[in-house]
Each structure stands twice: as structure tokens, then as C-alpha cells.
KEDOZA-894637 format. One record per residue: residue in three letters; x, y, z of N, C-alpha, C in turn. Coordinates in steps of 0.1 Angstrom, whole numbers, plus 2048, in hexadecimal, padded with zeros to 3 digits. Each point is the difference from the previous one (the first is absolute). Example, Ala and Ser with C-alpha at 12.3 -4.5 7.8 and 13.67 -1.06 7.14 Angstrom:
2
ALA8847C784E7F780C80080980C800/SER7FC80B7F980980B8007F880B808/
END
This chain:
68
UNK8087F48007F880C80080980D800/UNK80C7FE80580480C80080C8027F1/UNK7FB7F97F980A7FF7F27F680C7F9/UNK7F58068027F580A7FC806809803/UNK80280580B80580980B80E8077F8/UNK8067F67FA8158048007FB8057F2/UNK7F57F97F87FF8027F27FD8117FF/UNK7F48018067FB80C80380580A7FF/UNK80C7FC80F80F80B8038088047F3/UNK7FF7F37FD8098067F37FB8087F5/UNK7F27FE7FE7FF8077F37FA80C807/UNK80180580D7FA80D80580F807802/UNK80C7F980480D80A7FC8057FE7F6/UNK7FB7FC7F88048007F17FE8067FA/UNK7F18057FF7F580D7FF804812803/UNK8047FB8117FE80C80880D7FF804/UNK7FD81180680F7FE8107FB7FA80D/UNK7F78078027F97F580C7F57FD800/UNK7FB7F58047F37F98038007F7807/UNK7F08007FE7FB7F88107F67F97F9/UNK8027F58037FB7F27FE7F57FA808/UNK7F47FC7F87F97FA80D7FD7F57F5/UNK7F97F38058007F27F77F37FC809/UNK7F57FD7F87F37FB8068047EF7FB/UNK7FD7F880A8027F47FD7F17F7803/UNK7FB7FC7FA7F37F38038047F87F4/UNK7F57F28058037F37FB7F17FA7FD/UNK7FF8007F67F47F57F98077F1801/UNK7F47FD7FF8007F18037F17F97FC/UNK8087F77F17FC7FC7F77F87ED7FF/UNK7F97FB8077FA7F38068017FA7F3/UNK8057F27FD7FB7F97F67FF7F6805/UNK7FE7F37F87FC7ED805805805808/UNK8107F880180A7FC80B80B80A7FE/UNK7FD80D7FC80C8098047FD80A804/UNK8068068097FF80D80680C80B7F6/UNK7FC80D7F780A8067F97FE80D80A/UNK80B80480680280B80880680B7F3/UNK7FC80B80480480C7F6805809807/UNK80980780080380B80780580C7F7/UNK7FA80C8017FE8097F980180D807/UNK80E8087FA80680680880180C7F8/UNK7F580A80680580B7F480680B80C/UNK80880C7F580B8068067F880E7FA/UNK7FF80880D7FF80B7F780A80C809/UNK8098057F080A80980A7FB811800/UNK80380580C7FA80D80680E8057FF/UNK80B80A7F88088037FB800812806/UNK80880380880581080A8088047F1/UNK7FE80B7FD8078087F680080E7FE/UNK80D8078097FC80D8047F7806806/UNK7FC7F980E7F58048057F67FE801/UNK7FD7F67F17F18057FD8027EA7FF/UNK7F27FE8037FA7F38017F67FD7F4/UNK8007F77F97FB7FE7F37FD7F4803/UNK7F67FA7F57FC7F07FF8097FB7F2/UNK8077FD80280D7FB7F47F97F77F1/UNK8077F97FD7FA7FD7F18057F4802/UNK8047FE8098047EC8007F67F8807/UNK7FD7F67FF7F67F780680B7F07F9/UNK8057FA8108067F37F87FB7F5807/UNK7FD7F57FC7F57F78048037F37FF/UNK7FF7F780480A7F18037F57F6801/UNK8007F87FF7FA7F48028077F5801/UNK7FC7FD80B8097F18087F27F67FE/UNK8077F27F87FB7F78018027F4808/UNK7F67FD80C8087F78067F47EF801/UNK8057F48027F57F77FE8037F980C/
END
């Protein structure tokens, strides 16, 4: 879960000089016969400081862990 998190970091200082990261994490979970498919879906959205002023940035990076 936190491989979202470092992804995030990077393309928000990659972007910016500084930012601030937040990473909303939930998990679907998908019933079938005999398998249980766990989803985990990790979107990132970065909140980027740039001179002062606070903006809602243009990145949105999004992951999807499949686990069974």
C-alpha cells in the first residue's frame, strides 16, 4: 500500500518544488464460486505549495493491486 504513497511523492516533486501528498486507500472485494479477488485501489491526489499559493494540481496517479 505504500508503493502508492512513494509513487505519488515522486511525480508531485517531479512536478513541483514542494508538495504535499495525501493517498486515499480502500479495497473492493470481488466474491466469486471459490475465489475471493481483493482489489485495492489507491488513488493519489497531489495538493502542490507554489509560492504561497495552494492549488489543486493536474496529477491524479492511480494503482491497482491485484491480489487473490
Amino acid at each position: 500500500m505504500y508503493v502508492c504513497m512513494y509513487v505519488c511523492m515522486y511525480v508531485c516533486m517531479y512536478e513541483y518544488l514542494y508538495a504535499i501528498c495525501i493517498c486515499l486507500n480502500y479495497m473492493l472485494v470481488i466474491k466469486r464460486i471459490y475465489i475471493y479477488i481483493y482489489i485495492y485501489v489507491c488513488v493519489c491526489v497531489c495538493v502542490c505549495v507554489y509560492v504561497g499559493q495552494i492549488y489543486i494540481p493536474l496529477r491524479l496517479v492511480n494503482g491497482i493491486y491485484l491480489k487473490q
